[in-house]
N, C-alpha and C positions, 0 to 999 in steps of 0.2 A: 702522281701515283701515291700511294696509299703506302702504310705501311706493312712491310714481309707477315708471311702469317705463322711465323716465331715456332715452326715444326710442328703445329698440330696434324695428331693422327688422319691420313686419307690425303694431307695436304700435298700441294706440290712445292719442292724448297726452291729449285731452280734446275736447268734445262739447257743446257746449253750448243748449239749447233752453227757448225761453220761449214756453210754448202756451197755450190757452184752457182745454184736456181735458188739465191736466199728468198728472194721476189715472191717466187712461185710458191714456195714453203710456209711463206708470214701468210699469203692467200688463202692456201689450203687448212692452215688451222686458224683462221679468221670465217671459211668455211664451214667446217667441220665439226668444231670444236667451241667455237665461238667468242673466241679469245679476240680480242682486241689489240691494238698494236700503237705502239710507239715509236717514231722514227729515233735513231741517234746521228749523230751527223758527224760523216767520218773523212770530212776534207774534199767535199766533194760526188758521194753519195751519200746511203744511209743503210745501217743496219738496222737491227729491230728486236724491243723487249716488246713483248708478247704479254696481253692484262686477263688477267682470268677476269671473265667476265661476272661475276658475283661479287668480286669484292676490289677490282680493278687493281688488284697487285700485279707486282711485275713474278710471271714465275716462268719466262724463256727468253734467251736470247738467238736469234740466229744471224749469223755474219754470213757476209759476202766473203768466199776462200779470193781474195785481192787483198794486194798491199803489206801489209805485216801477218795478216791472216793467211796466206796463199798456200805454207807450209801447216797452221795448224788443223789437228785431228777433231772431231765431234766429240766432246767431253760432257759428261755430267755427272752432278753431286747432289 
């Protein structure tokens, strides 16, 4: 991965998302959107930073709500 795109204006900072369907969700904005994807490896599955396609930065995560995630909320900054 490349490096952050340091807060330029229109940019995305980060995105952060902890769903039930993480699967489904990495899918639809690989669909959609066109973002590309990074597994992480989380003992067993995997969560996923999400690469804006133009410059291959990382600018989302979205977790599987399992394991130390099961309690937390969808946040972003």
């Amino acid at each position: 991965m490349s490096e952050q795109n340091n807060g330029k204006i229109g940019s995305i900072g980060w995105a952060d998302l902890t769903v039930e369907n993480a699967s489904q969700l990495r899918d639809f904005y690989h669909k959609v959107v066109g973002w590309g994807t990074a597994d992480v490896d989380m003992d067993g599955y995997s969560d996923f930073c999400m690469l804006e396609s133009r410059t291959n930065n990382a600018v989302a995560g979205i977790c599987h709500a399992r394991g130390l995630n099961a309690e937390v909320r969808s946040a972003r900054s």
